[in-house]
BAFI-3210 file (N, C-alpha, C; in Angstrom, 3 decimals, decimal comma, padded with zeros to 6 digits):
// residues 297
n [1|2|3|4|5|6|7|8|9|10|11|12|13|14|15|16|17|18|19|20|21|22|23|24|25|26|27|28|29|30|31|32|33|34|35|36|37|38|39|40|41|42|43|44|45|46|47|48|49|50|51|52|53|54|55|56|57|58|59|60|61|62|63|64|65|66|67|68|69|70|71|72|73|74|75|76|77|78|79|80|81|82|83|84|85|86|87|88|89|90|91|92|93|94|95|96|97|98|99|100|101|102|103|104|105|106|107|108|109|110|111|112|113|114|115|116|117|118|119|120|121|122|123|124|125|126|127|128|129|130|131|132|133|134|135|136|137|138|139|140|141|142|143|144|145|146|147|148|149|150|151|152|153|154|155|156|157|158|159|160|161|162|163|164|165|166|167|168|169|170|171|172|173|174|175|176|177|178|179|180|181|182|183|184|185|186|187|188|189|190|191|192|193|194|195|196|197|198|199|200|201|202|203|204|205|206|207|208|209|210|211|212|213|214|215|216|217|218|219|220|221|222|223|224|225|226|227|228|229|230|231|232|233|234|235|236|237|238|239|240|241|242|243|244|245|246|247|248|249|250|251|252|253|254|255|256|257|258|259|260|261|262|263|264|265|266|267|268|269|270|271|272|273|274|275|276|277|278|279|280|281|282|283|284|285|286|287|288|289|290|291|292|293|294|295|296|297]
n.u [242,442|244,268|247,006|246,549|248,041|250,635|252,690|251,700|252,349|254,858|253,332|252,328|254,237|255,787|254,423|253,495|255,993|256,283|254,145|254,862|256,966|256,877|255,251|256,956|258,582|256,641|256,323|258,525|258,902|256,685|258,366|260,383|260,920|261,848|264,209|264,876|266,133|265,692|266,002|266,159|263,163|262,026|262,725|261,013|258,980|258,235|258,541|256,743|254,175|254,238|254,326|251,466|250,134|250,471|250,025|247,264|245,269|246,486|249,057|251,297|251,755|251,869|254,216|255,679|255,363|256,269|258,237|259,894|260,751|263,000|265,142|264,501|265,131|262,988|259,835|257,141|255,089|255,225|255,975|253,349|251,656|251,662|251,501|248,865|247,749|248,423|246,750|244,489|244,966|245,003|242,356|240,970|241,305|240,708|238,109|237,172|238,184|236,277|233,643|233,487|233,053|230,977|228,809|227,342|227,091|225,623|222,888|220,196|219,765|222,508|224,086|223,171|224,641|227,088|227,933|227,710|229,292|232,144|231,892|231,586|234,138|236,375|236,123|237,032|239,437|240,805|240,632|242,075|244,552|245,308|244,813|246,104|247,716|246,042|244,071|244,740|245,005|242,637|240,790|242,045|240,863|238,424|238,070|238,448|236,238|234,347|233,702|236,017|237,228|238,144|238,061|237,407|239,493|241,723|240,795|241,054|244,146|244,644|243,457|244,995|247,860|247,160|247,138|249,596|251,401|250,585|251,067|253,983|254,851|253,909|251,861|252,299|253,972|251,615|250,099|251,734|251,757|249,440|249,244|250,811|250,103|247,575|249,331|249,862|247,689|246,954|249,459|248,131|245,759|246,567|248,174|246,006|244,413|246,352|246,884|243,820|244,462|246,655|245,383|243,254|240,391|237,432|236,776|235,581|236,366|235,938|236,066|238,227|239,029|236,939|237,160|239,917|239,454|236,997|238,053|239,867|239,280|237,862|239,287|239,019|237,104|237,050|238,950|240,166|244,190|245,627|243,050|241,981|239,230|237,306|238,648|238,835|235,766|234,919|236,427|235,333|232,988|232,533|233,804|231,482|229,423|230,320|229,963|231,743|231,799|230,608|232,561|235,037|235,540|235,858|237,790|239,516|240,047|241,014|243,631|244,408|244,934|246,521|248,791|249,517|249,827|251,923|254,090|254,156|254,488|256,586|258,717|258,753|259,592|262,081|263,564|263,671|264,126|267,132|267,749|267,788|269,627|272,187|272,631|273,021|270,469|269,410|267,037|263,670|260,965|258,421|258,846|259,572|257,435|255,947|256,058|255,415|252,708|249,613|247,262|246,986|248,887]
n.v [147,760|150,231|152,372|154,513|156,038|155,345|156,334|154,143|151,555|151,092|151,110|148,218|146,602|147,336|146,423|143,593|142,390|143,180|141,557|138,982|138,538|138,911|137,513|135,226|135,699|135,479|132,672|132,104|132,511|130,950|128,442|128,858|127,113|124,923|125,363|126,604|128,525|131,684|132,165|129,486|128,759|130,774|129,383|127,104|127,982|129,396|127,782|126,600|127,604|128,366|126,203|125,581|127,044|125,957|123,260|120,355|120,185|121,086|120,635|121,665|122,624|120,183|119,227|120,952|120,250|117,695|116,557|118,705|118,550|117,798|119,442|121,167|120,543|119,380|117,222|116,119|116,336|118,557|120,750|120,586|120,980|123,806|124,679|124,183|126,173|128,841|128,691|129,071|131,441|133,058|132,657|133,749|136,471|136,925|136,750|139,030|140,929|140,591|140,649|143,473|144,844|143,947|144,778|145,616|143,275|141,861|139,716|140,551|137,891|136,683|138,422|138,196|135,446|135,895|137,803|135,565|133,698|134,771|135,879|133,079|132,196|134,385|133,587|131,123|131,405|132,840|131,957|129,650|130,822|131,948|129,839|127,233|125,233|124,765|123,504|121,162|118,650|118,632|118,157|116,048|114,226|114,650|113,659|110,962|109,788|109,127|106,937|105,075|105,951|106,181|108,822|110,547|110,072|110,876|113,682|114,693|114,218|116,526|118,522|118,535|118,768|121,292|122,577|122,127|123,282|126,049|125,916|125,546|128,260|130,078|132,217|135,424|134,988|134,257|136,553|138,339|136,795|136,473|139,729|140,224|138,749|140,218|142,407|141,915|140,784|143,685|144,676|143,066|143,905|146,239|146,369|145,331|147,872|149,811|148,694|149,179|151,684|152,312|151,878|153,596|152,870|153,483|153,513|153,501|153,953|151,151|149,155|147,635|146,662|144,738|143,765|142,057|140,318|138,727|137,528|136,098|134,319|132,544|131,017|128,757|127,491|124,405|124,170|125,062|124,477|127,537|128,809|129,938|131,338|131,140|133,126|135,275|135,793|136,259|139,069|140,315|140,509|142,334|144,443|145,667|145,416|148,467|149,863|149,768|148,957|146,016|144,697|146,285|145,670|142,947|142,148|143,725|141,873|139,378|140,334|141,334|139,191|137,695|138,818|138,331|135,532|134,942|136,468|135,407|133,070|132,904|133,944|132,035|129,595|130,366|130,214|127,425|126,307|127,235|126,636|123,572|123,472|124,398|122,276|119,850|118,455|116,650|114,983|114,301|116,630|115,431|112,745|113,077|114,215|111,901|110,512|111,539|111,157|110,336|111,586|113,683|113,294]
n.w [148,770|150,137|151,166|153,147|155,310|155,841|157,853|159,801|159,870|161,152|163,380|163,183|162,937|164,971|167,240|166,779|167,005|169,620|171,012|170,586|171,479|174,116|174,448|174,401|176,867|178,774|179,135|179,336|182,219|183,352|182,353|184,377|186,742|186,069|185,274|182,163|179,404|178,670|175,451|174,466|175,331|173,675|171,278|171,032|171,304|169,144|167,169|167,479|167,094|165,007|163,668|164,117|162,510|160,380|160,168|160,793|163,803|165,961|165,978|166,098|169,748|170,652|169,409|171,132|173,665|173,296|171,537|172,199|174,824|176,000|174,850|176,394|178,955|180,640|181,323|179,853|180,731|182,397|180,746|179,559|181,707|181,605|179,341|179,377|181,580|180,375|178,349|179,238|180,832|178,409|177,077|179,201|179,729|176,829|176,911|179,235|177,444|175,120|176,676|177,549|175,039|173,420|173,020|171,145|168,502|170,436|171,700|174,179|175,855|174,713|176,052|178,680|178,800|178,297|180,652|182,782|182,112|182,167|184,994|186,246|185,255|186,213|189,039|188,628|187,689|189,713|191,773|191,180|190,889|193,204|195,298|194,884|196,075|197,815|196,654|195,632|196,775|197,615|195,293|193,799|196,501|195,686|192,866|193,624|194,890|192,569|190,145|189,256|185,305|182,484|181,329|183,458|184,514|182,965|182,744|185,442|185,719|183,963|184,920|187,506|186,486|185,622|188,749|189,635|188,123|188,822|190,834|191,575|190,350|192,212|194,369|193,816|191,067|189,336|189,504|188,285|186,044|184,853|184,547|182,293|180,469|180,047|179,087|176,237|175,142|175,059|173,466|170,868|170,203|169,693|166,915|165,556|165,480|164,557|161,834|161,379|161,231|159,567|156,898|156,759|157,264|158,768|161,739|165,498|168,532|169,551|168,297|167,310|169,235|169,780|167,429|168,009|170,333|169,274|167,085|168,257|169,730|167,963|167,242|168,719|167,667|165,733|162,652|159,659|159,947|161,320|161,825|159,590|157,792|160,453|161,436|159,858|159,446|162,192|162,570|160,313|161,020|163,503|162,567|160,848|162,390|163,495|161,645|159,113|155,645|154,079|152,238|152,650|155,217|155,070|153,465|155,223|157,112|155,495|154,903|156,967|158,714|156,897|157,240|159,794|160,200|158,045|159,010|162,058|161,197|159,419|160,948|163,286|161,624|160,345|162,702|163,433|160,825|160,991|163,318|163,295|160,882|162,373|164,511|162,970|162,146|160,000|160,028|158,294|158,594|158,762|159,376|162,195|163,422|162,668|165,150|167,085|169,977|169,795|171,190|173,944|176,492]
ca.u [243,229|245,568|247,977|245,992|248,436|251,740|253,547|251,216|253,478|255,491|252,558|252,049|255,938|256,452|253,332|253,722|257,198|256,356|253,088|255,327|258,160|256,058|254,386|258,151|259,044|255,939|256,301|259,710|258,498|256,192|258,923|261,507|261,257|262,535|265,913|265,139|266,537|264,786|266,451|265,456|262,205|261,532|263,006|260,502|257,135|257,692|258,300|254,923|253,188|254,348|253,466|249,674|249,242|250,475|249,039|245,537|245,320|247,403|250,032|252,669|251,311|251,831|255,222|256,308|255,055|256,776|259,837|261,223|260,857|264,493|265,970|263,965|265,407|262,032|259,304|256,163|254,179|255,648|255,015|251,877|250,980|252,610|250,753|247,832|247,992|248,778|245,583|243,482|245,268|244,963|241,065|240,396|241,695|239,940|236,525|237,072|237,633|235,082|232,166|233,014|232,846|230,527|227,281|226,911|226,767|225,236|221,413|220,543|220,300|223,805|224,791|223,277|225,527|228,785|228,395|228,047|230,950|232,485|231,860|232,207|235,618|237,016|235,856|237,868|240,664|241,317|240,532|243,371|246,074|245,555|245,020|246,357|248,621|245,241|243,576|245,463|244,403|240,764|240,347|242,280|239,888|236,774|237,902|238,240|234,588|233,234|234,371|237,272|236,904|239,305|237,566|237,534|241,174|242,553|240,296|241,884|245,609|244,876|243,302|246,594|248,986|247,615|247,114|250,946|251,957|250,447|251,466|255,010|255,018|253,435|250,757|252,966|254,268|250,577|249,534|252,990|251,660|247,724|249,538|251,560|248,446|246,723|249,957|250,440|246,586|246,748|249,755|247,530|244,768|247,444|248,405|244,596|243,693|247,538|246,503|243,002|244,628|247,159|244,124|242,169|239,201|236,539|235,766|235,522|237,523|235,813|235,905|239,536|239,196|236,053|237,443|240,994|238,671|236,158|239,157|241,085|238,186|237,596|240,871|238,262|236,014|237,730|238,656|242,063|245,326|245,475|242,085|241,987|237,849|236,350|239,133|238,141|234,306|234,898|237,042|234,110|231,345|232,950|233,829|230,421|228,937|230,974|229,782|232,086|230,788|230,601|233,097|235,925|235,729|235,838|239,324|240,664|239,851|242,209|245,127|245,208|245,304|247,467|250,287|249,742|250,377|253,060|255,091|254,645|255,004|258,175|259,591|259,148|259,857|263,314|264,130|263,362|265,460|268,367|268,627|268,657|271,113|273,679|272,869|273,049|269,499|269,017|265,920|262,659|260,241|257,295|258,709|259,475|255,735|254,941|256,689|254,505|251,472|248,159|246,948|247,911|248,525]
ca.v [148,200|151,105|152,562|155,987|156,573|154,913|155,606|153,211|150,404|151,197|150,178|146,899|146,059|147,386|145,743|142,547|142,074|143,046|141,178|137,336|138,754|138,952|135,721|134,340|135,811|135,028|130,900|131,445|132,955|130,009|127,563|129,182|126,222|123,861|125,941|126,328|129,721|132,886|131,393|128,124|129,158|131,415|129,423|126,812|128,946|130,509|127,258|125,836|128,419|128,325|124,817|125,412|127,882|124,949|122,052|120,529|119,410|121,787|120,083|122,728|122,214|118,751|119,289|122,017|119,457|115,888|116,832|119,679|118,377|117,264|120,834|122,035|119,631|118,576|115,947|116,484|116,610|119,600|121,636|120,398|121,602|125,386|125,308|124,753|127,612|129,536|128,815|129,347|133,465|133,706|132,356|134,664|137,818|137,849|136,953|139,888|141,981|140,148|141,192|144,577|145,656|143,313|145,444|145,638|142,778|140,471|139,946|140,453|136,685|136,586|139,106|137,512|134,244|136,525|138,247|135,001|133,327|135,845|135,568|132,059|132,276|134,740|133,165|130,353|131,939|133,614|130,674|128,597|131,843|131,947|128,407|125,596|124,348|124,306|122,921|120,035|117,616|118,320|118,028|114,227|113,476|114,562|112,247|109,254|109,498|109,078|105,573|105,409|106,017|106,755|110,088|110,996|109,888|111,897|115,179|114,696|114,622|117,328|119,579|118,264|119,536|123,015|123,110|121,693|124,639|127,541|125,968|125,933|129,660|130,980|133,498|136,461|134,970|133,858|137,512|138,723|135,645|137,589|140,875|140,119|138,215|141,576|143,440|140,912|141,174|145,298|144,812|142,478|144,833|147,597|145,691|145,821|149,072|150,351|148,381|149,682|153,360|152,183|151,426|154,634|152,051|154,543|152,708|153,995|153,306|149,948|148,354|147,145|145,304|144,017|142,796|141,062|139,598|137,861|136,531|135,175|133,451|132,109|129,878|127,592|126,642|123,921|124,806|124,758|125,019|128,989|129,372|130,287|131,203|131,542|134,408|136,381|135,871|137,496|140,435|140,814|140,792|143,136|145,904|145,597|145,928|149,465|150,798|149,474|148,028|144,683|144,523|146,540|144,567|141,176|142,555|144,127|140,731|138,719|141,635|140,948|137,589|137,273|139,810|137,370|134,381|134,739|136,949|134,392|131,554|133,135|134,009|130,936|128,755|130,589|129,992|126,328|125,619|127,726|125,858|122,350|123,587|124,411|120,967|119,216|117,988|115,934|114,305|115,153|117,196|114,489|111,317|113,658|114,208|110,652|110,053|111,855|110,333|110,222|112,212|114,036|112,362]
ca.w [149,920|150,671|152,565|153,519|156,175|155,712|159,279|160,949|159,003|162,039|164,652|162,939|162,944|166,264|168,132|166,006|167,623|171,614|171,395|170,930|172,445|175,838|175,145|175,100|178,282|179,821|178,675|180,097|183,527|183,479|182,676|185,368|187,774|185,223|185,162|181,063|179,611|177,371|174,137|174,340|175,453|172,431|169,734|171,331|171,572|167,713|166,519|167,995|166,466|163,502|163,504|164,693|161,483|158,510|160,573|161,579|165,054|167,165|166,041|167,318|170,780|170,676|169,302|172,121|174,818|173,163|170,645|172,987|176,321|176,130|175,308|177,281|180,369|181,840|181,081|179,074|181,897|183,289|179,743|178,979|182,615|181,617|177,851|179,864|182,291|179,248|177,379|180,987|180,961|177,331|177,348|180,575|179,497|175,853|177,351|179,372|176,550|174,642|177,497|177,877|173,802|172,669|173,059|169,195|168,262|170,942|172,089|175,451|175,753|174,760|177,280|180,041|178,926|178,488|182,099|183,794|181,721|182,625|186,311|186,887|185,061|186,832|190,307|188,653|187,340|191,386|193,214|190,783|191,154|195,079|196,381|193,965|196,863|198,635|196,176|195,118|197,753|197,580|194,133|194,315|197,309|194,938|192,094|194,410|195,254|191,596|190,117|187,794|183,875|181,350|180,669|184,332|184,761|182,171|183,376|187,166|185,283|183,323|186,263|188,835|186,142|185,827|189,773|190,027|187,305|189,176|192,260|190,947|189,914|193,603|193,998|192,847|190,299|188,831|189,199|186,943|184,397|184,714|183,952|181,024|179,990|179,528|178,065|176,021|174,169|174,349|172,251|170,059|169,857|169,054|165,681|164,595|165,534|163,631|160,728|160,711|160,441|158,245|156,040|156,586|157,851|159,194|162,915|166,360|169,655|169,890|167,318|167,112|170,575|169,760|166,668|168,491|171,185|168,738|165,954|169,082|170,443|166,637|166,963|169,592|166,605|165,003|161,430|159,121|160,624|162,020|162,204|158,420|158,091|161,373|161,950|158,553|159,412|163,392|162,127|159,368|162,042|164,428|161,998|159,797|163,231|163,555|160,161|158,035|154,823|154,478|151,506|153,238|156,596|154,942|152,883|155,943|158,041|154,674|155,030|158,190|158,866|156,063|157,583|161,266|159,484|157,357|159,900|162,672|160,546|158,682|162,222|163,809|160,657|160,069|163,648|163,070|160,186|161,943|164,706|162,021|160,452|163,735|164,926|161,866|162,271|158,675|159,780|157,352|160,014|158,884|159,993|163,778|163,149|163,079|166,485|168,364|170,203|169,106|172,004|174,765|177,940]
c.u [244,195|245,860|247,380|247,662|249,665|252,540|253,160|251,988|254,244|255,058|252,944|252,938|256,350|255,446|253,538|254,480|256,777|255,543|253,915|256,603|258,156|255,680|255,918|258,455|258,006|256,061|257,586|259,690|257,885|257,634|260,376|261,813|262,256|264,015|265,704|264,936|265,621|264,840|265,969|263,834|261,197|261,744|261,727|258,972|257,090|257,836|256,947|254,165|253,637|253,527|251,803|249,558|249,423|250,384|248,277|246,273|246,159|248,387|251,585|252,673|251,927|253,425|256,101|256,304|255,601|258,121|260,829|261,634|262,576|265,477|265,204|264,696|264,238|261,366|258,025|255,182|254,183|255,182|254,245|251,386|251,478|251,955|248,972|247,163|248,180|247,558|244,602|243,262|244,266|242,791|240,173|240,358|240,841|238,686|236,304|236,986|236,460|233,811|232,156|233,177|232,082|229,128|226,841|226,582|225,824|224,010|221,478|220,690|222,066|224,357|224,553|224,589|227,121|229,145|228,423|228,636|231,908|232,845|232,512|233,827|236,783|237,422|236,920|238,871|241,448|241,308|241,570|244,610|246,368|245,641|245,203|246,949|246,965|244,322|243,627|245,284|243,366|240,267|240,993|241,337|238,416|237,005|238,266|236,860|233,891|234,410|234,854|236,408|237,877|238,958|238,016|238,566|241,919|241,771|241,130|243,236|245,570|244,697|244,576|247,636|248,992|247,967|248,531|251,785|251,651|251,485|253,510|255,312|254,810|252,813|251,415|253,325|253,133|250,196|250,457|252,477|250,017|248,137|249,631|250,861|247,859|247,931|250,129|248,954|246,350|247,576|249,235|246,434|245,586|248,090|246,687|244,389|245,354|246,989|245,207|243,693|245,829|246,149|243,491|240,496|238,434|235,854|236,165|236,461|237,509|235,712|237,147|239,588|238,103|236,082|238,854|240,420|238,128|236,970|239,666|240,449|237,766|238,641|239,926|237,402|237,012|237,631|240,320|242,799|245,350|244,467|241,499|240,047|237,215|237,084|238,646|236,772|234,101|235,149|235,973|232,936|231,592|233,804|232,566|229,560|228,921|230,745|230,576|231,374|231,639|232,199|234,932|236,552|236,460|237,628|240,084|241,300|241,062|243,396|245,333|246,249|246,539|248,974|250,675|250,376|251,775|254,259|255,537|254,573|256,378|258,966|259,552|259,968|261,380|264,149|264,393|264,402|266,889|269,326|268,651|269,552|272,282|273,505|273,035|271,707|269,034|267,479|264,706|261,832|258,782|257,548|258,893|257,697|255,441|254,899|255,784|253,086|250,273|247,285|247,701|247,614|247,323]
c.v [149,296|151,667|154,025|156,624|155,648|154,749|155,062|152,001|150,803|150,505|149,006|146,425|146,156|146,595|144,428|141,664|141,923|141,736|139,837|137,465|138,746|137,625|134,567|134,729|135,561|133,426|131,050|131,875|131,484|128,982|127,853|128,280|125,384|124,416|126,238|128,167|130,123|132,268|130,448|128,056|129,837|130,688|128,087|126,666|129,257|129,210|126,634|126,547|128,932|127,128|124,967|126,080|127,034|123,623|121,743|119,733|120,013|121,147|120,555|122,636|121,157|118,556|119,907|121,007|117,893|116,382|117,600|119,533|118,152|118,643|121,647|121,941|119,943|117,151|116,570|117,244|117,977|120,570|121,392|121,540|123,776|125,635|125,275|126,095|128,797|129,760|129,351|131,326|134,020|134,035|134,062|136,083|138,563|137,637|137,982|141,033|142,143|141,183|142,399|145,339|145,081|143,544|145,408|144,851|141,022|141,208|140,128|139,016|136,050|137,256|138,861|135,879|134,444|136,586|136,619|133,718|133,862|135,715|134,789|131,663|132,926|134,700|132,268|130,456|132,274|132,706|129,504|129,163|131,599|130,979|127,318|124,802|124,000|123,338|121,353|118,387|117,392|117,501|116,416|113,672|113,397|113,844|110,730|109,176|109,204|107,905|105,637|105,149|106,436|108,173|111,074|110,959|110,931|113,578|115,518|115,378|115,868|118,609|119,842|119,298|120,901|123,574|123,167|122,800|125,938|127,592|126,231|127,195|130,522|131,644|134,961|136,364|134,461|135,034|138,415|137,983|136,571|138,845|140,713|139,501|139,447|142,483|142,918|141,396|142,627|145,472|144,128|143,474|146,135|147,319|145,984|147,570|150,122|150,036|148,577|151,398|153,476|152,201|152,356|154,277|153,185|153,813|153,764|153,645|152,050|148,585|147,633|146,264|144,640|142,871|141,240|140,190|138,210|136,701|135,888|134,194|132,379|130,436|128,491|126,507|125,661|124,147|124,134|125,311|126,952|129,483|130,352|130,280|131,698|133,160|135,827|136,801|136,966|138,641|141,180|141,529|142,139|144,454|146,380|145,996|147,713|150,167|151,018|148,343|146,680|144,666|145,051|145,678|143,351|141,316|143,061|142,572|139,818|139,130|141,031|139,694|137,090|137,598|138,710|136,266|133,943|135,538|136,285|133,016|131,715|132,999|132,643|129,728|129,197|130,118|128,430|125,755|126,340|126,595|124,283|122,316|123,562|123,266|120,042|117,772|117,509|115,128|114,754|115,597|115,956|113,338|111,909|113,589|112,914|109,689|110,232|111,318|110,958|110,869|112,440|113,069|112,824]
c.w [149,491|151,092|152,563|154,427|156,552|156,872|159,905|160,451|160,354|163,539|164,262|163,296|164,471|167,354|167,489|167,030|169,026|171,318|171,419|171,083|173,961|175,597|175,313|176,204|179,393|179,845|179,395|181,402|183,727|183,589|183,448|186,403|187,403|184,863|183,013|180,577|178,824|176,174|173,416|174,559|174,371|171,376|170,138|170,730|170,433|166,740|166,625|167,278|165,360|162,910|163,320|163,405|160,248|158,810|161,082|163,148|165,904|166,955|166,972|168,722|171,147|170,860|170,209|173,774|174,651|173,040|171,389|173,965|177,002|175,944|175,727|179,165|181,474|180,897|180,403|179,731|182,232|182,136|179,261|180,557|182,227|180,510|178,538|180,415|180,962|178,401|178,398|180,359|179,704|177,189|178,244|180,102|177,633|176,317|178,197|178,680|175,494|175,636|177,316|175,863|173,227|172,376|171,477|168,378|168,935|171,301|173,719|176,429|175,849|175,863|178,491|180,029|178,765|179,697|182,705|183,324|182,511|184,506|186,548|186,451|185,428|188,353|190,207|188,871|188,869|191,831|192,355|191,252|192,594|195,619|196,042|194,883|197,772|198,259|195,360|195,685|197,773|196,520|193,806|195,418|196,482|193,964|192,741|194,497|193,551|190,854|188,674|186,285|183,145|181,308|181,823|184,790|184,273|182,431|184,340|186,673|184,308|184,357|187,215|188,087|185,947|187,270|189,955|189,359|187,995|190,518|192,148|190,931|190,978|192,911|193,498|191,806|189,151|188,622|188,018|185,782|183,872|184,158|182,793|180,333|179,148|178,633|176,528|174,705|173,923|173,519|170,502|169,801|169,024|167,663|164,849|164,580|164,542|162,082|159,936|160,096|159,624|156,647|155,567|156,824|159,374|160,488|163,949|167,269|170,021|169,437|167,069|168,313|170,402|168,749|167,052|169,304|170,238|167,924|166,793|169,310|169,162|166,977|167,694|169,003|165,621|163,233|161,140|159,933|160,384|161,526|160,865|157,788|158,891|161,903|161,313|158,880|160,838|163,641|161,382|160,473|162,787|163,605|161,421|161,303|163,761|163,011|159,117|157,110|154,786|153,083|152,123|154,421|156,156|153,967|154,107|156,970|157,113|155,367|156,036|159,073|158,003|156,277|158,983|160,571|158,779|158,294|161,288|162,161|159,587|160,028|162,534|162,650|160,111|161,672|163,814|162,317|160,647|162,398|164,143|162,076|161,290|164,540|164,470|162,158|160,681|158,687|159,079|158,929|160,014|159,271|161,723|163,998|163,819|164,578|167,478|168,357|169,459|169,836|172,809|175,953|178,837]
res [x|x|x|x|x|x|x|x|x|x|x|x|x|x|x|x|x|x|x|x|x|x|x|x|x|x|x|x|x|x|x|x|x|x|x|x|x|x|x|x|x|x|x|x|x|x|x|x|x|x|x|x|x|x|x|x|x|x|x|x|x|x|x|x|x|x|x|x|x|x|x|x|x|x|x|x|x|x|x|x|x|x|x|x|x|x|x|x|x|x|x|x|x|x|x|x|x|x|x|x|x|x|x|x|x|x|x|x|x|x|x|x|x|x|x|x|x|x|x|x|x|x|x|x|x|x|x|x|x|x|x|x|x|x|x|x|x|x|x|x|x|x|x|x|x|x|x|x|x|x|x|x|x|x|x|x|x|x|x|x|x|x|x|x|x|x|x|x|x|x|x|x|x|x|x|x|x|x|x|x|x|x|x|x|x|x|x|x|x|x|x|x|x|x|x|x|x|x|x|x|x|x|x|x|x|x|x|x|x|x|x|x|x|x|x|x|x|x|x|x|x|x|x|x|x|x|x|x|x|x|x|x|x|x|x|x|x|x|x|x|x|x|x|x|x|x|x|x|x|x|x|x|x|x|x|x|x|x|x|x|x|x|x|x|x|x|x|x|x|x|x|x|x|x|x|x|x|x|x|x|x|x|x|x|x|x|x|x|x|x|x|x|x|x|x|x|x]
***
């Protein structure tokens, strides 16, 4: 590796920052009903994801939806239904960028099963933003008709709380959460494509969204805490596809990952012990750990 082109060190740093500086103000748009401020909101969201990158099991998740609920002043319920909605956007918006750059490396097989992903997810996605208040009743009358199950119980409550989260937010304020959705991954794409020309990495215009798309989508395949593997291997594919050699790709795919990682796991993890320290929080973080359930509700 090296630095061909030194003032892109400026992209990385400056896209780095917006890109989970928006995802805190969008988590705190989301949790605006609940009266719970920017602050609290961010120190929140960077500790969760700090969490998710140095433990298995989404742990951070878990932790953002049990441990915080209390400075947060709601109930679990309410941010589990808001981390949902959250994964829905995030989901939606890279399989869009996924479909439209992914000519290079998919069959046409595959591309018939992108476009009508694709489709039926964005049929979804509109018909949750626009009519959750409408939908909220139906969708309780259609699980009465099919005879209780644990499995089917906990589907229903998981469906209610995103409908109850959008419905919460109104249809304007679902299409503001869809925006910032999308600004949100062009500043994520704008970190790769800085750090490829920090690099001097010889790709085209499409190759940097094709690569943020595929690594994001990686995180779905269960693997080590932050996706440590399947992220390196999608970054690989989707430059090597481009006409970079295989040896460069698979070093820029490390670098990279390695700069995400440690910059949102330093950030959040300094914000973390911080806020310890000014509360005089002495407890070890693994017996908090052991508090929390064993699943989600």
């Amino acid at each position: 590796l090296r630095l061909a082109h030194p003032a892109w060190i400026v992209g990385v740093l400056v896209f780095t920052f917006a890109s989970y500086t928006l995802r805190c103000v969008r988590w705190t748009s989301m949790m605006l009903p609940t009266g719970a401020r920017f602050r609290v909101c961010a120190r929140v969201l960077m500790t969760s994801l700090a969490a998710n990158n140095i433990l298995p099991l989404r742990i951070g998740d878990i932790m953002r939806v049990f441990t915080y609920a209390g400075d947060l002043g709601t109930t679990p319920s309410v941010i589990l239904s808001t981390v949902i909605l959250e994964k829905l956007l995030d989901i939606f918006v890279l399989v869009l960028l996924f479909v439209t750059t992914m000519s290079s490396i998919a069959t046409h097989r595959l591309h018939v099963i992108a476009y009508v992903s694709l489709a039926v997810s964005s049929i979804g996605l509109l018909t949750l933003l626009m009519g959750a208040r409408i939908l909220q009743p139906k969708v309780a009358r259609l699980f009465k008709r099919f005879s209780s199950s644990p499995r089917l119980a906990k589907l229903e409550h998981w469906i209610a709380l995103a409908l109850d989260a959008v419905a919460r937010i109104g249809v304007a304020g679902s299409l503001l959460l869809l925006l910032q959705s999308a600004v949100i991954w062009t500043c994520e794409g704008m970190i790769f494509l800085s750090a490829l020309k920090l690099l001097g990495m010889p790709v085209d215009r499409v190759s940097p969204w094709l690569a943020v798309s595929f690594a994001n989508l990686s995180y779905l395949i269960p693997s080590s805490p932050g996706a440590i593997g399947p992220f390196e291997l999608a970054v690989k594919t989707s430059l090597v596809s481009h006409g970079v050699a295989d040896p460069q790709a698979a070093l820029f795919g490390l670098a990279l990952h390695a700069w995400l990682l440690v910059s949102v796991t330093g950030a959040g993890g300094l914000i973390f012990f911080v806020h310890r320290i000014r509360i005089h929080n002495h407890r070890p973080l693994l017996e908090e750990i052991e508090t929390l359930p064993t699943e989600l509700p």
